[in-house]
C-alpha positions as CSV (number, residue, x, y, z in Angstrom):
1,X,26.9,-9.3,4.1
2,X,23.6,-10.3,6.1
3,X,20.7,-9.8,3.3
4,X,18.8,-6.8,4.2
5,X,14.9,-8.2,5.1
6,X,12.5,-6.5,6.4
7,X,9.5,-8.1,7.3
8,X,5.9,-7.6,9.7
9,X,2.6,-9.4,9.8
10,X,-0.2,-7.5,8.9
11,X,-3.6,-8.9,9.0
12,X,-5.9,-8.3,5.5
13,X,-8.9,-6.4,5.9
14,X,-11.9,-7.1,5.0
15,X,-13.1,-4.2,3.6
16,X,-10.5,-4.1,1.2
17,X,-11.2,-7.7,-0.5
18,X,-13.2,-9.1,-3.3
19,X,-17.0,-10.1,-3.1
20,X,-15.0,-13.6,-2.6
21,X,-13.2,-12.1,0.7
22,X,-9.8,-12.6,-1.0
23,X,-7.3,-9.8,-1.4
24,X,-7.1,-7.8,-4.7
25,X,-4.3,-7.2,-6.8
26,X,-4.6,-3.3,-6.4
27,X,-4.5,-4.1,-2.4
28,X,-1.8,-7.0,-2.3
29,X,0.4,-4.3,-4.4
30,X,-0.2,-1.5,-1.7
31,X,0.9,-3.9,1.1
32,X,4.1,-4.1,-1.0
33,X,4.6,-0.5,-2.0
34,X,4.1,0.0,1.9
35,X,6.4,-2.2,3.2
36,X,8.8,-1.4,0.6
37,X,8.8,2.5,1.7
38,X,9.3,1.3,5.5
39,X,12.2,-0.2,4.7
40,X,13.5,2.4,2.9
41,X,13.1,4.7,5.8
42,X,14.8,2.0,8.1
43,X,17.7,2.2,5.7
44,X,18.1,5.8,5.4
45,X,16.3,6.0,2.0
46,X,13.1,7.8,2.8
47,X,11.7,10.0,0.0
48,X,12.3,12.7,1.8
49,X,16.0,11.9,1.5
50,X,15.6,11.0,-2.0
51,X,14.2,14.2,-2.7
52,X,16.9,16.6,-0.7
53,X,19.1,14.5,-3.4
54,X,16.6,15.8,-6.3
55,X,15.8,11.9,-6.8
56,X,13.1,9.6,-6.7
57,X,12.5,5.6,-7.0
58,X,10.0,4.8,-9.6
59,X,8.7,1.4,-10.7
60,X,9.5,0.0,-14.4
61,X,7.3,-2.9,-13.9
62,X,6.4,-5.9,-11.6
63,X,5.2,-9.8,-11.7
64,X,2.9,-10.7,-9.2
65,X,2.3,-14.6,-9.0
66,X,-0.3,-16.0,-7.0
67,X,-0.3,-19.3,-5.5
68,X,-3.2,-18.7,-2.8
69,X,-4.2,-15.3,-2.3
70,X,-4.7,-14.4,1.6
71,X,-8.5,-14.3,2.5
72,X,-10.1,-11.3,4.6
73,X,-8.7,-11.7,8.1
74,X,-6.1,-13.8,7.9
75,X,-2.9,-13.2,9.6
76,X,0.0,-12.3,7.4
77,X,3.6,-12.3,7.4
78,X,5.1,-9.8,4.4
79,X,8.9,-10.1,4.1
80,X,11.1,-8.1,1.4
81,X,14.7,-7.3,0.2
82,X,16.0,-4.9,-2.2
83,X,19.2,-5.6,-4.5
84,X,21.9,-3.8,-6.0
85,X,20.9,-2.2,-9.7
86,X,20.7,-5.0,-12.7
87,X,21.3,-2.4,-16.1
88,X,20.2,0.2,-14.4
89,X,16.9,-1.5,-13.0
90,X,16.8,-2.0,-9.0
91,X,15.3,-5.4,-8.0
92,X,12.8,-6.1,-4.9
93,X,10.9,-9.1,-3.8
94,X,8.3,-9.2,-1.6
95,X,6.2,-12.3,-0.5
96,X,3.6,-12.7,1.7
97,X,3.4,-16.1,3.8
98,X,0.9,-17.6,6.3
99,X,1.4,-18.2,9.8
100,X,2.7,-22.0,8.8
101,X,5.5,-20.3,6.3
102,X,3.6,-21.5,3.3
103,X,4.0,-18.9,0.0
104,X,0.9,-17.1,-1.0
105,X,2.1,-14.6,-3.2
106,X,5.1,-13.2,-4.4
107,X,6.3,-9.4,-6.2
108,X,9.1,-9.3,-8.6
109,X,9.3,-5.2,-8.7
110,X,11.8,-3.8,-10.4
111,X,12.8,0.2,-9.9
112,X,14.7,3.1,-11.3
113,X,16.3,6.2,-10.0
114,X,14.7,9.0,-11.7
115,X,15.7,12.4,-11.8
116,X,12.9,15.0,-10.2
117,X,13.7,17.9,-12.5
118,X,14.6,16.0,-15.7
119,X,12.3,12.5,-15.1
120,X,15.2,11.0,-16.7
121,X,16.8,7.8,-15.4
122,X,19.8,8.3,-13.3
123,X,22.8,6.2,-14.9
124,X,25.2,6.4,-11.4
125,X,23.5,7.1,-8.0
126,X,25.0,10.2,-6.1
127,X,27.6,9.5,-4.2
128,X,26.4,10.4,-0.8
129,X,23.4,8.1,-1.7
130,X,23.5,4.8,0.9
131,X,22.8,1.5,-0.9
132,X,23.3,-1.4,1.6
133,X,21.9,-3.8,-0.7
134,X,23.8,-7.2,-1.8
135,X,23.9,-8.5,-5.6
136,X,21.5,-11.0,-6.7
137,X,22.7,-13.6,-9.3
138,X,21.6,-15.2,-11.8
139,X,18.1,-12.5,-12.2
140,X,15.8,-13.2,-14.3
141,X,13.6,-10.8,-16.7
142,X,10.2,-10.5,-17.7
143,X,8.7,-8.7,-21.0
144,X,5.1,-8.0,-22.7
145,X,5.0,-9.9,-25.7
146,X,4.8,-8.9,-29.1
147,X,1.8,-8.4,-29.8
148,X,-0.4,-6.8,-33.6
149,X,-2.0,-3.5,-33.0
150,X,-5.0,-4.5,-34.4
151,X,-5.9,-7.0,-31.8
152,X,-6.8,-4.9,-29.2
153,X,-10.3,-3.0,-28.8
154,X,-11.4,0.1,-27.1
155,X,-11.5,-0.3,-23.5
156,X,-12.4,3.2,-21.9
157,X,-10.9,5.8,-21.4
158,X,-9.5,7.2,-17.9
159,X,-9.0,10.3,-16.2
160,X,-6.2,10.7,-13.5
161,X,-8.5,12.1,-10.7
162,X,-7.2,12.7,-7.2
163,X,-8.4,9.9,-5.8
164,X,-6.1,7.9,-8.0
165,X,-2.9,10.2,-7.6
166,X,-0.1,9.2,-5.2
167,X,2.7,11.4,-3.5
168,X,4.3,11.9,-6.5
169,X,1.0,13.0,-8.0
170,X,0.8,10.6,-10.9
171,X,-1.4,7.7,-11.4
172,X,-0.4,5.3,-8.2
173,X,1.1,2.2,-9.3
174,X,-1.9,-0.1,-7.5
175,X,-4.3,1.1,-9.6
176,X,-2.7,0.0,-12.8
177,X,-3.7,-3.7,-11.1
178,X,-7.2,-2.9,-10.7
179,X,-7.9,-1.4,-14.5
180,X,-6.0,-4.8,-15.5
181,X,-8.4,-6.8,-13.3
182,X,-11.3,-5.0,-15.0
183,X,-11.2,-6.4,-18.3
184,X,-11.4,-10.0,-16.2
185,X,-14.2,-8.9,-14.5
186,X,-16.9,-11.0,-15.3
187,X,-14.6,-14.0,-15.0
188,X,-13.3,-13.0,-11.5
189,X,-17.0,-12.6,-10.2
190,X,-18.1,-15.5,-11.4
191,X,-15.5,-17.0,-8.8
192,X,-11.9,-17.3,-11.6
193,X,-8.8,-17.1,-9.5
194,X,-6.1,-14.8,-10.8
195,X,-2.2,-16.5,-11.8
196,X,-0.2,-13.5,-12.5
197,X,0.0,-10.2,-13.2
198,X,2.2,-8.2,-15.2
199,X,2.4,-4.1,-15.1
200,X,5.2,-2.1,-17.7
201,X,5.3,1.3,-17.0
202,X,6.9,3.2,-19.7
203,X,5.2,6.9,-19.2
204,X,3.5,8.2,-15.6
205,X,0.4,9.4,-16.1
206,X,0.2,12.7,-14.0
207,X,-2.8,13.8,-12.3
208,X,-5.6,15.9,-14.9
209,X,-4.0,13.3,-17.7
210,X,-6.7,11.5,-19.8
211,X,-5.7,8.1,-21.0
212,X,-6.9,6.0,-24.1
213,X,-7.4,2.4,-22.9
214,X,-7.3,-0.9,-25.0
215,X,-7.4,-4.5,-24.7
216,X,-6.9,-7.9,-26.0
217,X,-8.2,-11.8,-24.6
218,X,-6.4,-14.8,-25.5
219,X,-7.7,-17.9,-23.7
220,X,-7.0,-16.7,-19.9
221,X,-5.1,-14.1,-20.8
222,X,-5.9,-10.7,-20.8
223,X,-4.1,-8.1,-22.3
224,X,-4.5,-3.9,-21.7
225,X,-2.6,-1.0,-23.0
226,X,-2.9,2.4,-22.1
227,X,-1.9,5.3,-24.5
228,X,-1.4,9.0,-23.6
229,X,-2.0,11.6,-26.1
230,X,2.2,11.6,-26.9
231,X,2.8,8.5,-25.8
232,X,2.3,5.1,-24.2
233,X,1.8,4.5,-20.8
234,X,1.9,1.1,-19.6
235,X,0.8,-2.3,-20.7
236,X,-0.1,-5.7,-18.7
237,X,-0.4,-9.0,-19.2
238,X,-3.3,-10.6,-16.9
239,X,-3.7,-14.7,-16.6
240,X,-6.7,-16.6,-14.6
């Protein structure tokens, strides 16, 4: 079968860049979340569908790598395709190019089909649930490494607010980014280019939720945790 892209150009706004004019995380992450819900209500899978069904996509974590992130006003062209589930896990890439078909940056997402009532993972979609997606081979995985407790340091500590809260009125994926940016932040002022990013999501912080953060620096890397009061919320894995 044909793959299923989608793609459109967009072009990156100023106002959401960096005192450097280049695109955040948090913002290239919305661009993907975006296009990623357009196609899903070109293919028939709009959350209002999802939801008749009592079901909803959420992410289980992403890898963004960067190879030159797109500047304030340039013209992009966005361009994703969803697969088939991998152990339960629903893969989606989405890369941005210039106008000359060179790779800027790229999303490895990874999804699962959630239960609305329950919040547990659905093990075998509903059968009146449309998923024309091919199977990817050969897919590769990503984890957050093992790491001691008693590395990491107090970071803060975060409120869900409703500025932060998405249709699903938990703590929208984007902004994960820009907490994980924060601990760089006197390195990404100073001009440091970001290499990757990786978010694990293991608990959805719901809006009114407080959130204990902490962190870790090894070299380039930067690491953040964020732990509910029953249990832990995500972690990422940050590298200039």
């Amino acid at each position: 079968m044909p793959l299923p892209v989608f793609e459109k150009e967009i072009r990156v706004q100023y106002s959401y860049c960096d005192s450097f004019n280049r695109m955040t995380l948090s913002y290239l992450l919305k661009e993907a979340q975006e296009i990623s819900m357009q196609h899903c209500d070109q293919l028939g899978l709009s959350n209002a569908f999802l939801a008749s069904l009592g079901k909803v996509f959420l992410l289980a974590k992403l890898h963004v790598t960067v190879h030159d992130m797109p500047k304030g006003g340039q013209i992009v062209r966005i361009a994703t395709i969803p697969y088939l589930p991998v152990r339960l896990q629903y893969p989606r890439f989405t890369r941005v190019y210039d106008r000359e078909g060179t790779l800027l940056a790229e999303v490895d997402s990874r999804w699962m089909l959630v239960d609305i009532e329950s919040r547990r993972i659905v093990r075998r979609p509903p059968e009146d649930l449309p998923l024309p997606f091919p199977q990817i081979e050969g897919l590769g995985d990503f984890k957050f490494p093992k790491l001691a407790d008693e590395d990491f340091r107090p970071a803060g500590r975060i409120r869900v607010q409703y500025s932060m809260a998405d249709t699903n009125r938990h703590l929208n994926n984007a902004v994960y980014a820009d907490l994980a940016c924060n601990q760089a932040e006197e390195e990404l002022m100073a001009g440091k280019t970001i290499k990757s990013l990786s978010l694990f999501y293991h608990h959805e912080a719901r809006f009114g939720e407080e959130m204990e953060l902490s962190s870790y620096r090894e070299g380039k890397t930067f690491y953040l945790r964020g732990q509910l009061p029953a249990c832990l919320c995500f972690e990422s894995e940050l590298v200039l």
